[in-house]
Every structure is written in structure tokens, then in C-alpha cells.
C-alpha positions as a Python dict, from the first residue, in 0.01 Angstrom:
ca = {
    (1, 'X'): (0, 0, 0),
    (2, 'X'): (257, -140, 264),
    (3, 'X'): (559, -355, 123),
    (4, 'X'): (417, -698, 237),
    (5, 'X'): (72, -618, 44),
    (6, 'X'): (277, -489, -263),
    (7, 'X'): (535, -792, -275),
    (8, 'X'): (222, -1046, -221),
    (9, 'X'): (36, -863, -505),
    (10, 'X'): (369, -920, -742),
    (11, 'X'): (419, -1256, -651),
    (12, 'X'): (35, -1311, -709),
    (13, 'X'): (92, -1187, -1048),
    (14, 'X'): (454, -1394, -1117),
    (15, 'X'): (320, -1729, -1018),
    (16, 'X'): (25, -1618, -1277),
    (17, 'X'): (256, -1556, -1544),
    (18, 'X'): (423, -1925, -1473),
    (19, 'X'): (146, -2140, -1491),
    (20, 'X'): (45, -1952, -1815),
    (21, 'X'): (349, -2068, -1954),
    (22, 'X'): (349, -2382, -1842),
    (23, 'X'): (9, -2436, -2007),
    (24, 'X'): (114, -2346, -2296),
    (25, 'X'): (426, -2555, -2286),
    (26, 'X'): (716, -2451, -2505),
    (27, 'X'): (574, -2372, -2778),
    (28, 'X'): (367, -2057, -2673),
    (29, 'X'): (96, -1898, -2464),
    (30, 'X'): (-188, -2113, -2303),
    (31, 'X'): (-507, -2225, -2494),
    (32, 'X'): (-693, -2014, -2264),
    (33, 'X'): (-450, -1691, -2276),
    (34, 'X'): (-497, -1701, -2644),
    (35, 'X'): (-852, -1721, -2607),
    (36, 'X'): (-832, -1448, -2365),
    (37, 'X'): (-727, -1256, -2664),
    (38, 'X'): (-967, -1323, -2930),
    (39, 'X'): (-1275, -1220, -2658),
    (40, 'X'): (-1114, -871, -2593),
    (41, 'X'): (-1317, -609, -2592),
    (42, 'X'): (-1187, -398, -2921),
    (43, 'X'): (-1231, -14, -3015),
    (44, 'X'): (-1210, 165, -3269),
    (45, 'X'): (-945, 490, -3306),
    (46, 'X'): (-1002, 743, -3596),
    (47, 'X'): (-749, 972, -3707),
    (48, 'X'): (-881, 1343, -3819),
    (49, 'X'): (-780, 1227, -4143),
    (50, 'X'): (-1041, 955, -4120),
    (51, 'X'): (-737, 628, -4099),
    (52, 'X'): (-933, 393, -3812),
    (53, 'X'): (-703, 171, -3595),
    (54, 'X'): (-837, -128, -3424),
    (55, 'X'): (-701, -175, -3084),
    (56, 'X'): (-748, -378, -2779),
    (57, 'X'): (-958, -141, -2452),
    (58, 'X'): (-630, -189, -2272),
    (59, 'X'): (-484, -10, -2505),
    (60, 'X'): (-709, 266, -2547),
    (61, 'X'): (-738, 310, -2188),
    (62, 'X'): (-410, 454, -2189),
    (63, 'X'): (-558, 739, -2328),
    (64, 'X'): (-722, 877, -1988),
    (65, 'X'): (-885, 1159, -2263),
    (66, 'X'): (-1135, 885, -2349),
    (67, 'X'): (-1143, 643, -2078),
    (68, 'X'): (-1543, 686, -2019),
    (69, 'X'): (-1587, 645, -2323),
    (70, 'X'): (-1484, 275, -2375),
    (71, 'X'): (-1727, 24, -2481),
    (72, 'X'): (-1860, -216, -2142),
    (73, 'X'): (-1791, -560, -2057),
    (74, 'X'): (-2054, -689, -2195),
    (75, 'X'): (-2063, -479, -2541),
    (76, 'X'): (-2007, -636, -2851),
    (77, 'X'): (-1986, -422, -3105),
    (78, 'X'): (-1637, -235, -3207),
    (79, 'X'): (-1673, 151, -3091),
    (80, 'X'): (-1531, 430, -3288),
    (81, 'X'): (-1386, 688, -3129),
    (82, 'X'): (-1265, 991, -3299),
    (83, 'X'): (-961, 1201, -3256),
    (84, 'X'): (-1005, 1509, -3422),
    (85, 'X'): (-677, 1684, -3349),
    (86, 'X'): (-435, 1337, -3443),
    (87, 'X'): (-356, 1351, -3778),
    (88, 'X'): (-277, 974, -3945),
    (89, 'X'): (115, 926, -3886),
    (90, 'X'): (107, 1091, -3516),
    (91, 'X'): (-206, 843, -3401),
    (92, 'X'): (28, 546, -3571),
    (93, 'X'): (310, 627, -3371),
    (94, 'X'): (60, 670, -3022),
    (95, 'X'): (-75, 335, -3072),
    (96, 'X'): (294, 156, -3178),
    (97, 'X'): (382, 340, -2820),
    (98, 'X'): (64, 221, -2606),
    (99, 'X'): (45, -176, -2730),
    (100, 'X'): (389, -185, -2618),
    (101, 'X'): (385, -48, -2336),
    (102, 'X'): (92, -277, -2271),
    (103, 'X'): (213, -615, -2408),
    (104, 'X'): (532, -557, -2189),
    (105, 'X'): (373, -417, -1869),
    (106, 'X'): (336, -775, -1732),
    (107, 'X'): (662, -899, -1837),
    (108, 'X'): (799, -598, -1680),
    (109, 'X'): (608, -687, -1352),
    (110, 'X'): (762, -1048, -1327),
    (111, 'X'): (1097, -883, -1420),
    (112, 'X'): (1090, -641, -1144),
    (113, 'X'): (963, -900, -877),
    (114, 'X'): (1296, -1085, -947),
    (115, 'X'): (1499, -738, -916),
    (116, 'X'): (1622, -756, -1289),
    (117, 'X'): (1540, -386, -1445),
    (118, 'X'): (1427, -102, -1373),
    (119, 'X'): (1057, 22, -1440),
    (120, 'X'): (931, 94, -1796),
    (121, 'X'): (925, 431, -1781),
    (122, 'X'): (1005, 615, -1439),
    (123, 'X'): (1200, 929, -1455),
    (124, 'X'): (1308, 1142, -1176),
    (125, 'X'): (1286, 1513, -1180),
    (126, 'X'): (1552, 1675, -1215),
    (127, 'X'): (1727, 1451, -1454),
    (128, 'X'): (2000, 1303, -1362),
    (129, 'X'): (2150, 1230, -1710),
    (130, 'X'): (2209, 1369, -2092),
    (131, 'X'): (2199, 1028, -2165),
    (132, 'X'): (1802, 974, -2211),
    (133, 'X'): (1895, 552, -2234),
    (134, 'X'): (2048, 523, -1873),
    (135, 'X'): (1707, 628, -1711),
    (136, 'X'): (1443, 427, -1903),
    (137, 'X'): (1446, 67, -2057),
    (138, 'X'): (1606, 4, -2410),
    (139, 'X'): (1312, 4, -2675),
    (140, 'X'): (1175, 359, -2518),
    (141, 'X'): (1535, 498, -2590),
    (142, 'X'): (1510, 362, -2948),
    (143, 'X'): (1180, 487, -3014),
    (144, 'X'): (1194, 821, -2866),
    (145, 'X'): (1615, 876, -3062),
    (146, 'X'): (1438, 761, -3394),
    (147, 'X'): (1141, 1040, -3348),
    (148, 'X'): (1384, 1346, -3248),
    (149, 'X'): (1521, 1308, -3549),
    (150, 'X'): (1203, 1426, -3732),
    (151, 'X'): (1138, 1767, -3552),
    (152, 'X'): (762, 1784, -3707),
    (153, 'X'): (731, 1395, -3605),
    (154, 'X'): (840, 1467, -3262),
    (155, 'X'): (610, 1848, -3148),
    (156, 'X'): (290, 1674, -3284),
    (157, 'X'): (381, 1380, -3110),
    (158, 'X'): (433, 1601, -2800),
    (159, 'X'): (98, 1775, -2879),
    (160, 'X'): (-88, 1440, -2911),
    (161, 'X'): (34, 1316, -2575),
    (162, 'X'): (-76, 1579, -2378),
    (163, 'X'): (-446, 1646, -2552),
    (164, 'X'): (-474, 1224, -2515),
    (165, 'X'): (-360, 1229, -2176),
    (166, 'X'): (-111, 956, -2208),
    (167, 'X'): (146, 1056, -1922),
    (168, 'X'): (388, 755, -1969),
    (169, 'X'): (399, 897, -2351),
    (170, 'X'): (430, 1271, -2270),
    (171, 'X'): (674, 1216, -1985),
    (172, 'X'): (951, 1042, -2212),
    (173, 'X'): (936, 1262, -2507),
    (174, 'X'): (964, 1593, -2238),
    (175, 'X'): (1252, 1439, -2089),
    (176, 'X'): (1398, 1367, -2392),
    (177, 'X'): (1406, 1769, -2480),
    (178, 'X'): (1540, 1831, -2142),
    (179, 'X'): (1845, 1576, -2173),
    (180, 'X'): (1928, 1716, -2499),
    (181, 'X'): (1891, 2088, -2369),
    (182, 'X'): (2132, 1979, -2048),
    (183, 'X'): (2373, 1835, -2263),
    (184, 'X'): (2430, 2144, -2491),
    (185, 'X'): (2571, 2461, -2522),
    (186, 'X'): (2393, 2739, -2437),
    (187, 'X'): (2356, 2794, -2842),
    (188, 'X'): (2266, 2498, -2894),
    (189, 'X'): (2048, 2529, -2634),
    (190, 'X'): (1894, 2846, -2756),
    (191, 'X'): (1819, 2675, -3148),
    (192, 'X'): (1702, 2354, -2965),
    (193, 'X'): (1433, 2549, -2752),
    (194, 'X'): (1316, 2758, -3075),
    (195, 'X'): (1321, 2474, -3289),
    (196, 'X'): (1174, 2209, -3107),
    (197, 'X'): (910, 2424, -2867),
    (198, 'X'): (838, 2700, -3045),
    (199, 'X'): (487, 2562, -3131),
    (200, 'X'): (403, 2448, -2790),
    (201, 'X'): (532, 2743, -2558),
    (202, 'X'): (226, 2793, -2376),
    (203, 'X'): (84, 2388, -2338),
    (204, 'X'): (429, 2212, -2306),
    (205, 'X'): (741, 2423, -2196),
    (206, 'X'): (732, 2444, -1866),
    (207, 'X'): (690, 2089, -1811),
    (208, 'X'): (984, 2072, -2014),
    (209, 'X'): (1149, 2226, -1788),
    (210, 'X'): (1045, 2054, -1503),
    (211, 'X'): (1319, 1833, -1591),
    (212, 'X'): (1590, 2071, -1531),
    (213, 'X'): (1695, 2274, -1205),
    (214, 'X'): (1602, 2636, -1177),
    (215, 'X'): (1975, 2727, -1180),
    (216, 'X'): (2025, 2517, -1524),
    (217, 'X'): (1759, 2769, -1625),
    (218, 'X'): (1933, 3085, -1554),
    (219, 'X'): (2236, 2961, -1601),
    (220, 'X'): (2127, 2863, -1990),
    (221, 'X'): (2008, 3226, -2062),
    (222, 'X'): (1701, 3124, -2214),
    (223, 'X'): (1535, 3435, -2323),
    (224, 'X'): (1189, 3339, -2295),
    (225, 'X'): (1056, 3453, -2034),
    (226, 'X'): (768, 3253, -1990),
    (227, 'X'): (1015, 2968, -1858),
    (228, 'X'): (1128, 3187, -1553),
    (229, 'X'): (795, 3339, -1495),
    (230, 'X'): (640, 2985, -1429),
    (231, 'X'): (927, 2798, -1232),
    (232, 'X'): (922, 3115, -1024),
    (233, 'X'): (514, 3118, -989),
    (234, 'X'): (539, 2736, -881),
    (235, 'X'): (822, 2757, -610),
    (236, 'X'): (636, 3104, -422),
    (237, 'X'): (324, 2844, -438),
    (238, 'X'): (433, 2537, -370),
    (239, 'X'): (840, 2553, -218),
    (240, 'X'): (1139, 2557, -341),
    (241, 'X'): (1235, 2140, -409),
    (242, 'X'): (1576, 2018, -353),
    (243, 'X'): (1738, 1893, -600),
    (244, 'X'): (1404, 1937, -842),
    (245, 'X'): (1455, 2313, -831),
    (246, 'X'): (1791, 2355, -684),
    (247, 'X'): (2040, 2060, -609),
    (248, 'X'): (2162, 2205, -275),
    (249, 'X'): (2048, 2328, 40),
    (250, 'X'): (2268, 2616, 42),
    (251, 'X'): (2147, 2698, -305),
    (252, 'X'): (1803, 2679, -212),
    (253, 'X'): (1869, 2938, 124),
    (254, 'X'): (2011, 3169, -121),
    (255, 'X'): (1746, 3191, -320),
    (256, 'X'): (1497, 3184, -59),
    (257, 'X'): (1751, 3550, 52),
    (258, 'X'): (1802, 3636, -296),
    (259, 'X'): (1561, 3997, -184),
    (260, 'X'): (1880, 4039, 63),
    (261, 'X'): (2111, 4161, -176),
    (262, 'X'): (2347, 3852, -128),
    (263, 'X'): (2399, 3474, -257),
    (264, 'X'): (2450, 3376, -614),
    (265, 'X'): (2083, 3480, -765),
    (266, 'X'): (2181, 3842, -775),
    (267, 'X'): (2421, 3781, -1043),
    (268, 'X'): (2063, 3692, -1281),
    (269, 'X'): (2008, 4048, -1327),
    (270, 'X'): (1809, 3951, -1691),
    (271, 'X'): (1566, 3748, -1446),
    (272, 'X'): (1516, 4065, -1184),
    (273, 'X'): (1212, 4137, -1294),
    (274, 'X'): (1037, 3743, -1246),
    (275, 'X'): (1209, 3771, -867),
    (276, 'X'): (1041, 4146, -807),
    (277, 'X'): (801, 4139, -537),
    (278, 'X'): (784, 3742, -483),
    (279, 'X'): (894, 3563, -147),
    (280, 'X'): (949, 3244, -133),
    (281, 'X'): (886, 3130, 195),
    (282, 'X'): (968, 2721, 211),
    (283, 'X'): (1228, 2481, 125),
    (284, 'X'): (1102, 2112, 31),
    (285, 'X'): (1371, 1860, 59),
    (286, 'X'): (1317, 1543, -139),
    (287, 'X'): (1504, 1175, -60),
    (288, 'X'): (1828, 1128, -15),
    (289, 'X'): (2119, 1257, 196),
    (290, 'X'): (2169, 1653, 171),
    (291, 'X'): (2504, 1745, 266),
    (292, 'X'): (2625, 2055, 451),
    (293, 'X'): (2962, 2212, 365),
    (294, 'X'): (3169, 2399, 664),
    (295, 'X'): (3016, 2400, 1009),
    (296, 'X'): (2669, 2494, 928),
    (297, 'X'): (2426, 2589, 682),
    (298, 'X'): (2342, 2954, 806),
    (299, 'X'): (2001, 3085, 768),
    (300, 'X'): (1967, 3471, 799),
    (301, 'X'): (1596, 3526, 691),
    (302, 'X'): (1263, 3363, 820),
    (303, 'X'): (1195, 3023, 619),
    (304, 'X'): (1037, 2662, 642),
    (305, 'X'): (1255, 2349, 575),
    (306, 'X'): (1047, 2086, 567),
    (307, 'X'): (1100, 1711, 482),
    (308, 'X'): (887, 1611, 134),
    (309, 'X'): (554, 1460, 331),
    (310, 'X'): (536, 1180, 45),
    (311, 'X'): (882, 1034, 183),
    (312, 'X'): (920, 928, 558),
    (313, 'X'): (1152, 1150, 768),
    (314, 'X'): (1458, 861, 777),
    (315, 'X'): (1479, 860, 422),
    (316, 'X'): (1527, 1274, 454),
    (317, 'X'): (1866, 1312, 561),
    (318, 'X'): (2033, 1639, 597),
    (319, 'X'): (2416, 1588, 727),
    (320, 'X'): (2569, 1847, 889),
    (321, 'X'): (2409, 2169, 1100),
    (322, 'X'): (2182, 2473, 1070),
    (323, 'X'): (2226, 2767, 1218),
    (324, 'X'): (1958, 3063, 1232),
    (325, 'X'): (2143, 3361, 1269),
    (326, 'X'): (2094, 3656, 1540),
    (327, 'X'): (1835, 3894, 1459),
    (328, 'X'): (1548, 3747, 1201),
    (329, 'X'): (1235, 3893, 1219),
    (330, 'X'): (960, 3639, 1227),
    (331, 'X'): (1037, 3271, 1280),
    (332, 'X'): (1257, 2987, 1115),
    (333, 'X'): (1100, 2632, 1114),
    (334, 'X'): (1232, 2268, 1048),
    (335, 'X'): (999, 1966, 984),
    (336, 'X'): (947, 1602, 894),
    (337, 'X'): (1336, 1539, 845),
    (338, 'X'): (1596, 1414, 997),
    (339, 'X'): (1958, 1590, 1074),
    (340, 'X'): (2260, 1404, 1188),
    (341, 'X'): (2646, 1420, 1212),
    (342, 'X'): (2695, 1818, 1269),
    (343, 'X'): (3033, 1894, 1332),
    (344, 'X'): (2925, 2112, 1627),
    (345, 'X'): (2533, 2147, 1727),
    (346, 'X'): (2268, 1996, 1495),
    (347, 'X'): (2019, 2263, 1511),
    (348, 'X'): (2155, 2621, 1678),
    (349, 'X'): (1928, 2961, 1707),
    (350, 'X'): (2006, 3280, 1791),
    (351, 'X'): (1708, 3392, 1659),
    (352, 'X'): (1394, 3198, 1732),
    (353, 'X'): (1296, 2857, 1563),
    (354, 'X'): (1008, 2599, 1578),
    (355, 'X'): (1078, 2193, 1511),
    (356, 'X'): (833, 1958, 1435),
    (357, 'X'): (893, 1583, 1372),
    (358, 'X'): (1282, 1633, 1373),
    (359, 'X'): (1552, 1391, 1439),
    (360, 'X'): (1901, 1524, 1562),
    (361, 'X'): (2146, 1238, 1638),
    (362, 'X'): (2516, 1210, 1624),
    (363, 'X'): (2617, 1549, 1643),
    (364, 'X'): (2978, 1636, 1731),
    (365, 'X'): (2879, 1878, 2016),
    (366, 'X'): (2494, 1971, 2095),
    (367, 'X'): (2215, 1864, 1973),
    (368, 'X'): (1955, 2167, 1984),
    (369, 'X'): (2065, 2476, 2095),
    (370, 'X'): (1907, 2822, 2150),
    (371, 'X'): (2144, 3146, 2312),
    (372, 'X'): (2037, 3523, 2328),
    (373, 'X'): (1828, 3765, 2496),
    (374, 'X'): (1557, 3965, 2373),
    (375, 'X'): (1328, 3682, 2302),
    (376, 'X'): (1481, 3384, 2146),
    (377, 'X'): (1295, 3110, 2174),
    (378, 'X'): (1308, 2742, 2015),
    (379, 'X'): (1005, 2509, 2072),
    (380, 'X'): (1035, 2190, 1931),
    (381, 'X'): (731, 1934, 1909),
    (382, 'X'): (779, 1561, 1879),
    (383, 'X'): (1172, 1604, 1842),
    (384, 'X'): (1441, 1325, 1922),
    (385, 'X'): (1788, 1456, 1984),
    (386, 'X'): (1987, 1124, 2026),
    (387, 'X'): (2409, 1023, 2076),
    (388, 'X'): (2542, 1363, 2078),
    (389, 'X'): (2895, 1464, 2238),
    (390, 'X'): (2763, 1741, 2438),
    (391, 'X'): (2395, 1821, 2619),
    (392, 'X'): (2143, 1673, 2410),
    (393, 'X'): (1942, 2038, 2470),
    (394, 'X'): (2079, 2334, 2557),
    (395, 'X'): (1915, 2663, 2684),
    (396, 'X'): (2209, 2931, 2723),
    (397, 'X'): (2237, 3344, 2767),
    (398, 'X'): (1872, 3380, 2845),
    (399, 'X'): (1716, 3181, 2591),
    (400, 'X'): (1450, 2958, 2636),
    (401, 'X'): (1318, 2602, 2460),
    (402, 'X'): (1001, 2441, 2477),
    (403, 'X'): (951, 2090, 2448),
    (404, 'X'): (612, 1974, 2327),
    (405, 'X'): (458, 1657, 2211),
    (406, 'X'): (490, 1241, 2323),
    (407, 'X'): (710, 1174, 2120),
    (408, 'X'): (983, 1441, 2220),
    (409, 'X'): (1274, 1244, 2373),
    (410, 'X'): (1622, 1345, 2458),
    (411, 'X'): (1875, 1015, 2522),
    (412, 'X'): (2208, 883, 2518),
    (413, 'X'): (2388, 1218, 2483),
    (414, 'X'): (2704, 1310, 2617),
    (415, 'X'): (2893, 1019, 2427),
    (416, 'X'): (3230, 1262, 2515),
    (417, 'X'): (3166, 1183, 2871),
    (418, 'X'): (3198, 1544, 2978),
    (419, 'X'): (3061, 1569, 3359),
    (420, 'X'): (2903, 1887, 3286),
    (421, 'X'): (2740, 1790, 3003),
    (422, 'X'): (2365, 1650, 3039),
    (423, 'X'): (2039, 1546, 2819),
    (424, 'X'): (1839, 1864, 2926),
    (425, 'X'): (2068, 2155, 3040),
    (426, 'X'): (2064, 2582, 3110),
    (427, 'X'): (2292, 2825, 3133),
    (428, 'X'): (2330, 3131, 3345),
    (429, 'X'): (2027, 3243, 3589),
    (430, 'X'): (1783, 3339, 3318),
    (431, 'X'): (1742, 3033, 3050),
    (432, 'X'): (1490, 2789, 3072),
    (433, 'X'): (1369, 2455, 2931),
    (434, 'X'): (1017, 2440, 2983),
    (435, 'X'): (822, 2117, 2915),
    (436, 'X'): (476, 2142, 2830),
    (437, 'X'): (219, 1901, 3056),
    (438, 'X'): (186, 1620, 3111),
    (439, 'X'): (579, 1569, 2990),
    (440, 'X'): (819, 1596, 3282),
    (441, 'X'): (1192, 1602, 3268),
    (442, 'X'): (1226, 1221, 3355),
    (443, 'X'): (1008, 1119, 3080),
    (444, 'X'): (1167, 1321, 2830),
    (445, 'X'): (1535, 1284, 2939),
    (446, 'X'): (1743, 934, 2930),
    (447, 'X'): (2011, 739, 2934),
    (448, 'X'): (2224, 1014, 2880),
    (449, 'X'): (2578, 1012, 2990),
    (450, 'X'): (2849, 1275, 3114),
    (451, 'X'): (2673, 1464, 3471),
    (452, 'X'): (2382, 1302, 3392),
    (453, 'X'): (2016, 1371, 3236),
    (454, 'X'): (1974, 1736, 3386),
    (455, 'X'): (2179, 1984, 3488),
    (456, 'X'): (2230, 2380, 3539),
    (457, 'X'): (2557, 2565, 3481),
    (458, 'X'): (2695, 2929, 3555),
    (459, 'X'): (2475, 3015, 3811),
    (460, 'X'): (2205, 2842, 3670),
    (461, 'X'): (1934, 2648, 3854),
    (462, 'X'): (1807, 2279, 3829),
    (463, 'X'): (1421, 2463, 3908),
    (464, 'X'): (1486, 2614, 3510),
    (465, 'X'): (1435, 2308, 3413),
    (466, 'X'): (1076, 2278, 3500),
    (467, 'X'): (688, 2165, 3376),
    (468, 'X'): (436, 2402, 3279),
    (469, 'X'): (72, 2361, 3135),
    (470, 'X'): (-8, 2483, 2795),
    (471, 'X'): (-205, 2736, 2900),
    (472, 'X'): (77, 2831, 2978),
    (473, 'X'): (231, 2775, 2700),
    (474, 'X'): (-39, 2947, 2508),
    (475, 'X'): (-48, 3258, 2660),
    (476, 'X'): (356, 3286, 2678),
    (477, 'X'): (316, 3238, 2246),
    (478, 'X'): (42, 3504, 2224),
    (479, 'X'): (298, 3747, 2429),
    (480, 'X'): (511, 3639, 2178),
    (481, 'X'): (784, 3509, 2481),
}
């Protein structure tokens, strides 16, 4: 849903919520709110212990475990529905959670339309406080404090959630764990995990832990092993997240190298045996700005960085260069980010590299660079290097970039003003830049400043710089050139 559909669809519901209370005048809810009320569909909820619980089928439906089974809208008797693994006490505290959460959701709309609070209950992984009150509204912190006080209360609560399907439910009480776990010892940690998870290991604790970063894992010494095993499982299957699994970039290379016998993750020597024989082969960056410390962050073994594909690329900011050192077998690849304010080149290989849906602006010196012999070779596809203070693209000491796609564009470089500095440029008689049909240089390269938008430099050639047709291109990445 786009943001003018969304915002029409809250203010929809707002001026709803004002004419119902303008019905009703001061004193209350309208005549025909309340008889809204009294013509709602009911069902029935019984506990294994035989207690029933009349409820409203918007409440129920919060419990996706038996959505189909709610009564239809023209039923009219009461439904009862069995739970027969909710005791009594744990189904009373389920419902107190669910016609809350209901009676408030609208309230909580109209709230949010006028930018007052936050949603009900929306927590981001990892979490970013101890302090489970500072991430959801004030009667879920009260609730959820009062339960962790009653460990028994709190793991069949847990239990309940997650058989019942109630997400909102299961997703506070989980984070809950996790911000007491962060904010502990390591053993406190250790009593809290046995104590509080020690009947759920195998339905809830990884999803527990989803709440913390792999390196608060290790760095707890949690001796379950189970917890590794799983977070390690997850990232070889679906990436490495940044900050979910680890909150830097750097951190997330290392452990992407940790087989190389370098980096910070060889220090987990306990853990060896969940990192034996797994490769993790891709990076997910998540929202937000990324930054890189020192020149660049220096990549020295064949990986994917790619932008999260839920989030669009100009909310995917890394700041600060990459750098793909000399001699990686295979290939390093960037996507569906964008990559801006290097303090030399944005994106550098001596080794060779692929670039998909990239954005490189306002680097220091280049914007994409590629230098060696033996092969190194950078093709980027729908990339836009933009107000750099060198070339925009450089192809240097035999190496040679490809530039694919309609979207590829290369513009208002040079900002230093350096006369041999240009949007598209090679150096020495045996780089190229090769752009593959129907792109030609003058499409591609723009309003770029210094000696202008192409250019050859020790005893390179302007003809470098040339078209070719991807067949081509095709055959030349077959021959692996």
C-alpha cells in the first residue's frame, strides 16, 4: 500500500471515530456504536479445565489457531471452542491481553494518524533496549512486568501464545526474556535462561533469541547449544542481517571470514564446532546508515552484500568504502544499496566484483574502481556513480568494467576540478570500459566536470572506452574475462 492510500485509509478511519463521538455527545459512545455491540457475533472459549469465557469474534480472531473456526455472520448461536492445552488462569490472562489489544486498536489508529505514540506493539529485532517500556506502549509494559514475576505464570503464558498463534502476545513476552537476558550478567544470564526456558527449549528459544545479536550470544556463554546451532543454521540459509545478527558491517565480514583464521569469531573456540563446515555466503543490511571506520571496509573472501529487498535502496545507506582485496577466488557482489561519502573510492576491486542496483555518490576520490591484471573484472548493472572528486569510473593496470543496464549513469563527477579527471576513464594501454548495447558512452556519461566525460591516461586510448553487444558480453563471462 503506497503512503497516499495508507494516510487516506487512516483518515477514513479518524473522521469515523469523530462522528461516533459526536453522536454520542459527551456522555458516551453513539446509540448505534452501542448497538453495534450488543449484535456482535460472540464465541465461546473453554479452558482444559472446562472454565468457558465469552468473548466478542474480534477477539477470538486474534487467535489465528482457530480463525476458521469462528461462527458466520449470520450465526446466532454462541460457539464453543475448546482449548485443550490452556489451563484456566493462562486462558484468563490471553483473553485480558486480546480485548485490550482490541478495544484500543482503534484508538491507537486515530492516535497514530495525529503522530502522538508509537504502535501498540512493534518491536524491532535486535532490541534496542533493557528497558522493555521504552519500545512498546505503557499498559503492555505493566502487564508483561506483573507476569515475569510469576515464572510458572509467565512459560505457560509463553506456551499458550505460540500453540494459539497470537503473535502480538508471543512477541512481547519473548522480548521481554531477551531485555532481561541483555541487561544481565552473564550469571544472571545463565539462571535466567534455565529458569525461565528450560521448559520450552525446543518450541520457544530461539525466537528468544532472535531478539539479541549473534555476538550477544557468544559473548553471554550460553552453554546450550541448541541456541548457536540455530542462529548459525538461519544465517548459512538466509544471510547474515545487520544489526539483527551483527550490529556492524565489519562484524558481519568477519564472520562471513571467520574459516580464514582471522577476525574476532576465532576467539569462540566453545562455538567451533556450530561454525565447522558452514559458509556463510551473504550479508543482508537492514535500514539505516551503516558506517565504515578507516578508509574502507576490506573484503578478502568471496561474499554478497545486498540491501534488505523489503526496504528501498535510499533508505540503505552504507557511509564510507569497500574494498575487495587482490586475489579472491570466485566473485564479490554488492546490491540494492546505496554507498556514499568514501574518503577515497566508493567501491574499489582488485579482485573481481559484480554491482547491481548500487548508488555511489559523494565520494572523496573515485567512484568505482577496478586495477590488476590477471582477470579483474567489475561489471556493474543499473549503477549510478554521482558528485565524486575524481573519475566517476575508473578502469586502471589492465582491468576492465562493464557497464550494463538503462539505468547505469555516471554524472557530475570531478567536483575537485582535476583536468585529468573524467566520468568514464582508463589507464595504461590495456584497461577497458566496455558498455554493453545499446548504451554508448554519451548516454551513460554526463555533466561531469574536470577534462570532461571521457578520457584515457598513461598511454591509454579514448577507443578503450568503447560499445560492445552482449553477445559479447556473454561469451567474454563464459571465458570467464
Amino acid at each position: 500500500m503506497d503512503f497516499k492510500n495508507k494516510y487516506l485509509k487512516y483518515k477514513k478511519k479518524y473522521i469515523s471515530l469523530k462522528n461516533q463521538q459526536k453522536s454520542g455527545g459527551a456522555g458516551g459512545e453513539s446509540k448505534e456504536s452501542k448497538s453495534e455491540k450488543e449484535d456482535e457475533l460472540k464465541v465461546t472459549l473453554v479452558s482444559n479445565e472446562g472454565a468457558k469465557y465469552v468473548v466478542s469474534t474480534k477477539v477470538a480472531s486474534m487467535i489465528n489457531l482457530i480463525k476458521t473456526m469462528l461462527p458466520v455472520e449470520n450465526a446466532r448461536d454462541q460457539e464453543e471452542i475448546p482449548l485443550p492445552l490452556v489451563d484456566t488462569d493462562t486462558l484468563s490472562k490471553v483473553i485480558e491481553f486480546c480485548e485490550y489489544y482490541v478495544d484500543n486498536q482503534e484508538e491507537m489508529i486515530q492516535k497514530q494518524f495525529q503522530r502522538k505514540i508509537k504502535d501498540q506493539i512493534k518491536i524491532k529485532k535486535p532490541l534496542q533496549s533493557t528497558d522493555i517500556s521504552e519500545v512498546v506502549h505503557t499498559w503492555y509494559n505493566d502487564f508483561v512486568i506483573a507476569l515475569y514475576a510469576d515464572t510458572d505464570m509467565f512459560v505457560k503464558l509463553i506456551n499458550a501464545a505460540h500453540y494459539l498463534d497470537i503473535y502480538q502476545l508471543e512477541d512481547l513476552l519473548l522480548a521481554k526474556v531477551a531485555s532481561m537476558i541483555k541487561g544481565s550478567d552473564n550469571d544472571e544470564k545463565e539462571e535466567l535462561v534455565s529458569q525461565r526456558l528450560e521448559r520450552m527449549i525446543e518450541l520457544q528459544e530461539s525466537m528468544t533469541f532472535n531478539y539479541l545479536t549473534f555476538d550477544e550470544l557468544l559473548s553471554f556463554g550460553l552453554h546450550s547449544p541448541n541456541i548457536i546451532d540455530i542462529r548459525v543454521e538461519k544465517m548459512v540459509r538466509s544471510g547474515i542481517r545487520v544489526p539483527q545478527d551483527c550490529e556492524t558491517l565489519k562484524d558481519a565480514v568477519e564472520l562471513v571470514q571467520w574459516h580464514m583464521d582471522q577476525g574476532k569469531y576465532n576467539n569462540y573456540s566453545l562455538y567451533i564446532e556450530s561454525f565447522t563446515g558452514k559458509r556463510f555466503s551473504t550479508i543482508v543490511v537492514g535500514k539505516g546508515e551503516h558506517q565504515i571506520d578507516g578508509k574502507y571496509l576490506e573484503i578478502a573472501s568471496a561474499m554478497n552484500i545486498v540491501g534488505d529487498p523489503r526496504v528501498p535502496k535510499s533508505e540503505i545507506v552504507i557511509v564510507g568504502g569497500i574494498k575487495f582485496k587482490k586475489g579472491i577466488p570466485g566473485n564479490c557482489h554488492l546490491q540494492h544499496l546505496a554507498l556514499r561519502q568514501a574518503k577515497r573510492t566508493g567501491v574499489v576491486g582488485y579482485s573481481s566484483f559484480t554491482m547491481e542496483d548500487v548508488l555511489v555518490e559523494q565520494c572523496g576520490g573515485l567512484g568505482v574502481g577496478a586495477s590488476g591484471t590477471g582477470g579483474v573484472v567489475g561489471r556493474c548493472t543499473n549503477v549510478e556513480v554521482r558528485q565524486c572528486g575524481w573519475s566517476g569510473v575508473l578502469a586502471n593496470n589492465g582491468a576492465s568494467i562493464t557497464l550494463i543496464g538503462a539505468k547505469t549513469t555516471v554524472h557530475h563527477n570531478c567536483t575537485k576540478g582535476d583536468s585529468d579527471d573524467y566520468g568514464l576513464q582508463v589507464w595504461g594501454s590495456t584497461s577497458t570500459i566496455q558498455l554493453v548495447s545499446p548504451l554508448t558512452k554519451e548516454q551513460v556519461s554526463f555533466d561531469n566536470g574536470g577534462g570532461g566525460n571521457w578520457g584515457a591516461e598513461y598511454d591509454g586510448d579514448i577507443n578503450q572506452i568503447k560499445t560492445i553487444s552482449q553477445a559479447d558480453m556473454e561469451a567474454a563471462v563464459v571465458a570467464g574475462r
